[in-house]
N, C-alpha and C positions, 0 to 999 in steps of 0.2 A: 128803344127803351128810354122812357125818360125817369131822369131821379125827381122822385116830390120831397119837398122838404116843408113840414106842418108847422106854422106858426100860427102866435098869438103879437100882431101887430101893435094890441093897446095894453099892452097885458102891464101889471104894473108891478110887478116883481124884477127886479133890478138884475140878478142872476139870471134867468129865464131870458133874459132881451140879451145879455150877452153873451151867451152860450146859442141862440139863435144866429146873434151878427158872427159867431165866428164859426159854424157849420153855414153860414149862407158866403161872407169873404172867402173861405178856403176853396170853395166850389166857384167863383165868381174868380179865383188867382189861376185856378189851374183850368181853367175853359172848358170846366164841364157841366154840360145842358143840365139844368133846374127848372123845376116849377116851385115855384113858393103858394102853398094853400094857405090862405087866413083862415083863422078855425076862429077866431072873436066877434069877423064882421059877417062868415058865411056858419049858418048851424048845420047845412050839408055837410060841409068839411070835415066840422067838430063829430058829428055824427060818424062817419066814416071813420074818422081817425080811432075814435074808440072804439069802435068793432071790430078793425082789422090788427089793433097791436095785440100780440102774442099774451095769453091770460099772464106766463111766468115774467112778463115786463111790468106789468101793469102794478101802481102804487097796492099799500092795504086800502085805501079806500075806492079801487078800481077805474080811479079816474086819470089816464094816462097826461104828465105834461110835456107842453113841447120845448125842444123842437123835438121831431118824428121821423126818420126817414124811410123812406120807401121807394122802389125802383118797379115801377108802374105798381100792382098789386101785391107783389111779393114785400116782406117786410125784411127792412136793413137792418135798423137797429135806432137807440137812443141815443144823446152826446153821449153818454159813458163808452159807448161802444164804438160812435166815432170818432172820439178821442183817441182810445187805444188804440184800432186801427191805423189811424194818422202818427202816432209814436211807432210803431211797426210796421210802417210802412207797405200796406197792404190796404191800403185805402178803395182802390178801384177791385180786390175783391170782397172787403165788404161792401161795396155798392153794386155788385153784379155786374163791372165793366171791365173791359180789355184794356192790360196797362199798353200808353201811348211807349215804342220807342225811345229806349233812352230815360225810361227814369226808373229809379230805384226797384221800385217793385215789379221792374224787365229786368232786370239785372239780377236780383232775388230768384225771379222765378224761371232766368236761365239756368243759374246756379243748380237750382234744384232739379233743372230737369238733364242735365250732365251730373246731378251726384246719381241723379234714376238711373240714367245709360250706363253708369261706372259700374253700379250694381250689378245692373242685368248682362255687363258683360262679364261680370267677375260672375255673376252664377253661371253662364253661360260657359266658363274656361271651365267652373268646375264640372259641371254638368261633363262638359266633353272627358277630363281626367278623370273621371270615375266610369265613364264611357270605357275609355282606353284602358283602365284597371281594370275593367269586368274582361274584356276582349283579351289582356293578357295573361289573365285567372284558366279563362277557359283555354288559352293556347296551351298554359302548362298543364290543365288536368287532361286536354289531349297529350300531349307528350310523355306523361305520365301512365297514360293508361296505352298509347305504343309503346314502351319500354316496359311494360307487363306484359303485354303481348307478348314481342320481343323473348322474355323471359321463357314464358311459359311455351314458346316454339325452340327455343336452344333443349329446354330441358326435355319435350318429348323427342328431338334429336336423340339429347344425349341416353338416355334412355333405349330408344331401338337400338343403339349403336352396344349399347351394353349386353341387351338380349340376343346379341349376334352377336356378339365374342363368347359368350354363353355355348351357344348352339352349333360352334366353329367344334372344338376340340370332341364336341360328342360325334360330330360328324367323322372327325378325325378316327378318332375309336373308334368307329363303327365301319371305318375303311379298313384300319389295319386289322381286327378282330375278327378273323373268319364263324361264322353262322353255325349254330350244330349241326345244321347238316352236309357244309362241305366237311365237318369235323367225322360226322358219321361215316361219311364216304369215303376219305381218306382212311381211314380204322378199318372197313369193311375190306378196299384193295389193299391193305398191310396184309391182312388175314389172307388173304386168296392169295396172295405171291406169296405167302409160308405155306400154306398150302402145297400148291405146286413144285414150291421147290423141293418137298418133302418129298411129293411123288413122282418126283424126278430124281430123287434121291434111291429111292426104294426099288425105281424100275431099273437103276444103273447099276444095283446088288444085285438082281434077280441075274440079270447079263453075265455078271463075272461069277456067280455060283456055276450056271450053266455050261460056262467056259470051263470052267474049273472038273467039272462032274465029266465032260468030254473031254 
């Protein structure tokens, strides 16, 4: 990639030649490849340079001055822009180049990419702790719904254990409580031994009359 930088060599505006020498020395201190286009002596140049700066650069009367920069076709910017740059330190990426080691805007742009890391690891711990809050949400609505369980298995326990204490003492009654019809039974051989004894009675009179009559 090379940087172009659009001048006006013969130009006679006093501003314009020194705002050109000092986007061409900056570039010439810090060893980075230029092309310098004369836009005064070539009308290709001039031609080019006004078609390719951006409409919202360009003067109200559409005619762009230099200097110009550009990094092969893509457009940089104006001095306004690489001035600021150069105040901000951020020079090589307004020019679309990789800071050399060791200078500022390497150091800038470490910085920024350890405040990135810091982030993504701080979302990343939360990520995980909202991870481990979900996981121990769920431990307790399981715990929660064994201990219902739990619940609901003591109380049908306790429960049969109730309807059998119930059903113990009727049993009980129902051993000691003779049936009507051992009841009738008993009643019927009451009768039959008065009975008998009566006609045991009767035929032991009949004996001593008989005695008695001989």
């Amino acid at each position: 990639m090379v940087i172009k930088v659009f001048v006006a060599t013969s130009s006679g505006s006093t501003a314009i030649k020194k705002k050109q020498q000092e986007v061409v020395g900056f570039l010439e201190a810090n060893k980075i490849d230029f092309q310098q286009m004369d836009i005064a002596g070539d009308e290709d140049n001039r031609k080019w340079m006004r078609e390719n700066v951006p409409g919202e650069k360009k003067p109200q009367n559409g005619i762009p001055l230099p200097p110009q920069i550009f990094n092969e076709e893509r457009y940089c910017g104006d001095f306004e822009s690489f001035f600021s740059a150069k105040e901000e330190n951020i020079i090589y990426s307004f020019l679309g180049l990789a800071p050399p080691p060791g200078t500022k805007e390497t150091e800038k742009s470490d910085a920024k990419e350890e405040k990135s890391d810091a982030v993504e690891e701080k979302s990343e711990a939360m990520e995980k702790s909202e991870a481990t809050e979900e996981k121990s949400e769920a431990t307790e609505e399981k715990s929660e719904a064994t201990e219902e369980k739990s619940e609901a298995v003591e109380e049908t326990e306790t429960h049969t254990e109730d309807k059998a204490d119930e059903g113990a003492p009727e049993e009980a009654q129902s051993d000691q409580a003779p049936s009507e019809d051992q009841q009738e039974n008993e009643e019927e051989h009451a009768v039959t031994g008065e009975e008998e004894e009566k006609q045991e009675e009767g035929e032991g009179n009949e004996e001593v009359e008989e005695q008695e009559e001989s």
